[in-house]
N, C-alpha and C positions, 0 to 999 in steps of 0.2 A: 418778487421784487425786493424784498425787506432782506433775503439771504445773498441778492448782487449787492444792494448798498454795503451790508454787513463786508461783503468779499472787499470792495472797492477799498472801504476802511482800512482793511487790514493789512492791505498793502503796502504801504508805506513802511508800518512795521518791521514786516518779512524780509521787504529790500533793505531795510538799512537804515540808520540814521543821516546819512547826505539825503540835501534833496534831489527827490525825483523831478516830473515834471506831471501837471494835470492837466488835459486836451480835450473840449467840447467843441460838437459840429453841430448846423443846421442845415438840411436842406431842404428848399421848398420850392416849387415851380412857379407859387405866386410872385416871386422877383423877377419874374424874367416874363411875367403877363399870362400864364395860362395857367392850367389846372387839369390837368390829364396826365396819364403816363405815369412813368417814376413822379409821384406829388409831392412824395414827404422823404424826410429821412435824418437818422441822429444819431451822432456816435460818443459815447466818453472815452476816454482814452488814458492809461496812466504807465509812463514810460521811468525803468529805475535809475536811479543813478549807475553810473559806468563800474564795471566789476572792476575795473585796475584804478580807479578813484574811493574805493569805498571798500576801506576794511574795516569798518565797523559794523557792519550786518549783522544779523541774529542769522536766519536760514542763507543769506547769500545765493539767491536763488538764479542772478547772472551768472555769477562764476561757478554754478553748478552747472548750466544749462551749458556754459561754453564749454566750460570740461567734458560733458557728455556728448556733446554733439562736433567735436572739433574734425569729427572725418568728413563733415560738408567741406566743400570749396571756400576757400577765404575764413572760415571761422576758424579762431582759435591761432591766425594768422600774427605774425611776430610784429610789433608797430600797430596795429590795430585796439581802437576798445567796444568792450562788447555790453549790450543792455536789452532788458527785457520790455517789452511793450504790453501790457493787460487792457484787451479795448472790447467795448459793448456797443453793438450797434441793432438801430432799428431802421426797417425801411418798409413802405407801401408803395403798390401797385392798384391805380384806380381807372375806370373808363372816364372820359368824358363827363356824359353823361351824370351826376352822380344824386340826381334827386330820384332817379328811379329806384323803385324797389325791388322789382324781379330783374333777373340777369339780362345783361344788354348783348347778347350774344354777336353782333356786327362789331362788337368794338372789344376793349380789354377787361377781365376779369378781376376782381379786389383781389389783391396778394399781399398778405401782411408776414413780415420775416423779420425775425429777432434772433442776435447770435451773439454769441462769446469768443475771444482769442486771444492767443498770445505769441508773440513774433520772438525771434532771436534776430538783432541788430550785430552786424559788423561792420566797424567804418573805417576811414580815414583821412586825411585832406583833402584826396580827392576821388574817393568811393565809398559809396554803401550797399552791404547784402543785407538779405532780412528773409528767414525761413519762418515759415509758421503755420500754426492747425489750428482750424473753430468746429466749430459748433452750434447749432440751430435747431431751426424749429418755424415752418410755415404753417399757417395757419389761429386761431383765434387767440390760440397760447401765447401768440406774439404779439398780442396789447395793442395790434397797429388799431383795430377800430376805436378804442378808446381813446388812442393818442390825436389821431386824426381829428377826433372827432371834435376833442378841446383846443388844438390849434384852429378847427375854422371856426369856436365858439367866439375864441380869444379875437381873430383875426375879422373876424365879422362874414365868414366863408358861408357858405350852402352848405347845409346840413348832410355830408353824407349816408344816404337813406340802402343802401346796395349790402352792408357786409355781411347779411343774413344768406350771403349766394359765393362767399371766400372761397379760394382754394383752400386743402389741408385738410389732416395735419397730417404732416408731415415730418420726419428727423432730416436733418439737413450737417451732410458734413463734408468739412474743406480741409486743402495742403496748399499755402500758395511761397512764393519765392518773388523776388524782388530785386532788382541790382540797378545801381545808377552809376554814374562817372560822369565828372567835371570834362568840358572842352576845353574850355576856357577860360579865363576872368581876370579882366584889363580894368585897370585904374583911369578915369574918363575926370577926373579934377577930384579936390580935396574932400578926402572921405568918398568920393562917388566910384563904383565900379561896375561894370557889365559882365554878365556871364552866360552861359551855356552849357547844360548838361545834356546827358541821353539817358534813357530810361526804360529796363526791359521788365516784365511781370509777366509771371502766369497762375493763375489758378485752376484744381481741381477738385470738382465740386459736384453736389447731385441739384445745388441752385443754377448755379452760373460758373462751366468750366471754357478757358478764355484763355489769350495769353495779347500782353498788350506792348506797344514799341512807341516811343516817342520821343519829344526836345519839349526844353524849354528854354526860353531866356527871359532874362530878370536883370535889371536896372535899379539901382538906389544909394543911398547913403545906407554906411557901415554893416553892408549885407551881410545877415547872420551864417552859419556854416552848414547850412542843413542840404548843400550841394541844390537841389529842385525843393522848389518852391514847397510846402508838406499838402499846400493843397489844389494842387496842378492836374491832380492824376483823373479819372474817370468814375470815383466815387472817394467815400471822406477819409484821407490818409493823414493824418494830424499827428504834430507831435513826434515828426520823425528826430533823431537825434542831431543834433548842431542845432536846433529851432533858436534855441535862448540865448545860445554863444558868440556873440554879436561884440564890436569894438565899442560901441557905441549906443546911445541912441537914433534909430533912422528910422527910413520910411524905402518900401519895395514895392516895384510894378511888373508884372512880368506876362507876356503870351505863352501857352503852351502850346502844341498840335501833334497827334497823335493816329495811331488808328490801331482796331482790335478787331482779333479775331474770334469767333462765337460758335465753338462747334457744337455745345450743348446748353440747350435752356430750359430750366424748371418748365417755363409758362408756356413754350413752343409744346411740351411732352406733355403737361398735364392739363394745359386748357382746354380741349374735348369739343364743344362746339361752337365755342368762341373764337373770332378771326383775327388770330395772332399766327404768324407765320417768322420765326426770327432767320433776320437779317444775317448771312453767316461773318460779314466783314464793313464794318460799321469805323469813319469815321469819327474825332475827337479834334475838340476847340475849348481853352478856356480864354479867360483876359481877370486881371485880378490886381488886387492892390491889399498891401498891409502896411502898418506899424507896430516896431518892438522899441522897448525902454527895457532895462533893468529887470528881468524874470519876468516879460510879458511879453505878449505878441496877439495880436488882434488882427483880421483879414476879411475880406470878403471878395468873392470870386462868382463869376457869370460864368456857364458852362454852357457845351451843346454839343449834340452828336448827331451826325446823320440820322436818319431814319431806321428804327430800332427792325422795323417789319416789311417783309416782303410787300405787301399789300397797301402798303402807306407811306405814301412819301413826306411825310411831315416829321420835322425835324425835334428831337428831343432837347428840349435847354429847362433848365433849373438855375437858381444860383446856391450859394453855400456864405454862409458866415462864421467865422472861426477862431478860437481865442485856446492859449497854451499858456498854464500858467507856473512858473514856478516856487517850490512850495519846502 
C-alpha cells in the first residue's frame, strides 16, 4: 500500500507541471437499503494534464503514449487532445448473509478484487475514446476484508464474520476500450442546457469480460464538457476528461439506461458450489445529481441493475458518491 501511495505521488511529477486532475469514488449498497451483492467499492483516480497543453513535463508521458499508440482508431487524431488516466480500484463481493462464519453455499461467495490502470484518453467537442490495461489480484491480497470490515466499523454495519471462506488468489488481467458521442445539447434558458450522449464499452478480462451500450441525458446550469456524466456508467468511471471545464459555476442532474452483455464471470467459473449462475445480458439504470465550482466537482448517483443471476430475480442497486479535484 506505502509503494501505490509513493506511485500516486509521483505522478504529478512525471506529467508535468500544469495541473492534472485527482478523482475519489465510493460505493456502497447501504445507500440504496441493502447489504448483499456488489457491497462495497473505491477508486482513486488521477488523470494528466492534456499532452498539447503541457510542455513543461519532465517524462511527458501523454505525449509518449499518444505517439506510440496513434495506430488505434481516433488517437493521435488532428483536432483532438490526448491524456493519461492512472486509477486504483477496489471492490467486494459478499452474501447476504454476513454474520456467518462458514461458507453460505445457497447464496454468493466473499470476493475481494483490487486493481491498477491506466487509459489513453482521446477527445473532442463532441467525442471521447479511451484505450487501456490493468491489473489485479483477487483474493486476500486485495485488502477487501480489512476495508470492509472498517466501513461497517465506521458505519455502525454487522461485523463481517465469512472472509476466512474468499475466493483466490488469483492474477487478474484486463484491455478495455471506451467511445462516447454527444447527440445533442440545446440551450433551455440562461446558462441552462440539456443533452444526450451514447456510450459504447468493452472489456477483456479473466474478472469480468463484457461489453456495454447505453444513453444518457443530463440537465443543468453551465454543464461541464465531460460529454456523459463520469459517473453514469455501471461501475466507478471518474474523472473523465472535460470534468472540470465548465463556463461557470452550476449544478447537473441526469438519467442514464443502459444494458450489458456478460459472457464471462470470475464468480460464475470459480464459485464451485455456491449458487451463482451469471446472467448473460443484464440491464442498467442510474439517476444522479452533482455540483462543480472552479477545479471541483462533487456527485452522487443511485444505481441498479437487473438481476446479476440466473437463479435470482432481485435486482442489484448501490449508490456511489464522487468528487474530482483539481490540483
Amino acid at each position: 500500500m506505502r509503494l501505490i501511495i509513493l506511485l500516486f505521488a509521483l505522478i504529478p511529477g512525471f506529467a508535468g507541471a500544469s495541473s492534472g486532475a485527482l478523482s475519489i469514488s465510493w460505493d456502497n449498497d447501504l445507500l440504496t437499503g441493502s447489504d448483499k451483492g456488489y457491497t462495497n467499492g473505491g477508486r482513486l483516480s488521477y488523470l494528466t494534464p492534456s499532452a498539447e497543453n503541457n510542455n513543461d513535463c519532465k517524462v511527458c508521458l501523454a505525449q509518449n503514449a499518444r505517439d506510440a499508440f496513434d495506430w488505434l482508431p481516433v488517437i493521435g487524431q488532428t483536432g483532438n487532445a490526448h491524456a493519461l488516466s492512472f486509477s486504483l480500484s477496489q471492490l467486494m463481493v459478499t452474501p447476504e448473509n454476513i454474520q456467518a462464519s462458514g461458507p453460505v453455499y445457497e447464496d454468493l461467495p466473499y470476493v475481494g478484487y483490487l486493481s491498477g490502470s491506466v487509459t489513453l484518453w482521446s477527445w473532442n467537442s463532441e467525442s471521447l475514446t479511451g484505450y487501456g490495461i490493468g491489473l489485479g489480484v483477487v483474493g486476500p491480497s486485495s485488502g477487501a476484508e480489512v476495508t470492509q470490515k472498517w466501513v461497517h466499523k465506521l458505519t455502525g454495519s454487522t461485523n463481517p464474520n465469512g472472509w476466512d471462506n474468499q475466493l483466490g488468489t488469483d492474477v487478474i488481467g484486463e484491455l478495455h476500450a471506451f467511445h462516447a458521442r454527444r447527440l445533442f445539447r440545446d440551450e433551455i434558458g440562461s446558462g441552462m442546457h440539456q443533452e444526450m450522449a451514447w456510450v459504447a464499452g468493452g472489456r477483456l478480462s479473466n474478472f469480468i469480460s463484457s461489453g456495454e451500450l447505453g444513453v444518457s441525458w443530463r440537465i443543468g446550469a453551465n454543464l461541464p464538457a465531460n460529454i456523459i456524466p463520469d459517473y453514469a456508467g455501471a461501475s466507478s468511471t471518474i474523472g473523465l476528461p472535460g470534468s472540470l471545464n465548465a463556463p461557470g459555476p452550476g449544478w447537473s442532474a441526469f438519467i442514464g439506461l443502459g444494458i450489458e452483455a456478460i459472457p464471462y464471470s470470475y464468480l460464475d467459473e470459480q464459485s464451485g458450489r455456491y449458487d451463482y449462475d451469471q446472467r448473460p445480458l443484464v440491464g442498467l439504470a442510474g439517476v444522479g445529481a452533482g455540483w462543480h465550482s472552479s477545479g471541483i466537482q462533487v456527485a452522487i448517483t443511485l444505481r441498479a441493475t437487473t438481476s446479476q443471476v440466473e437463479t435470482n430475480k432481485d435486482a442489484l442497486s448501490f449508490g456511489t458518491i464522487s468528487a474530482t479535484y483539481r490540483f
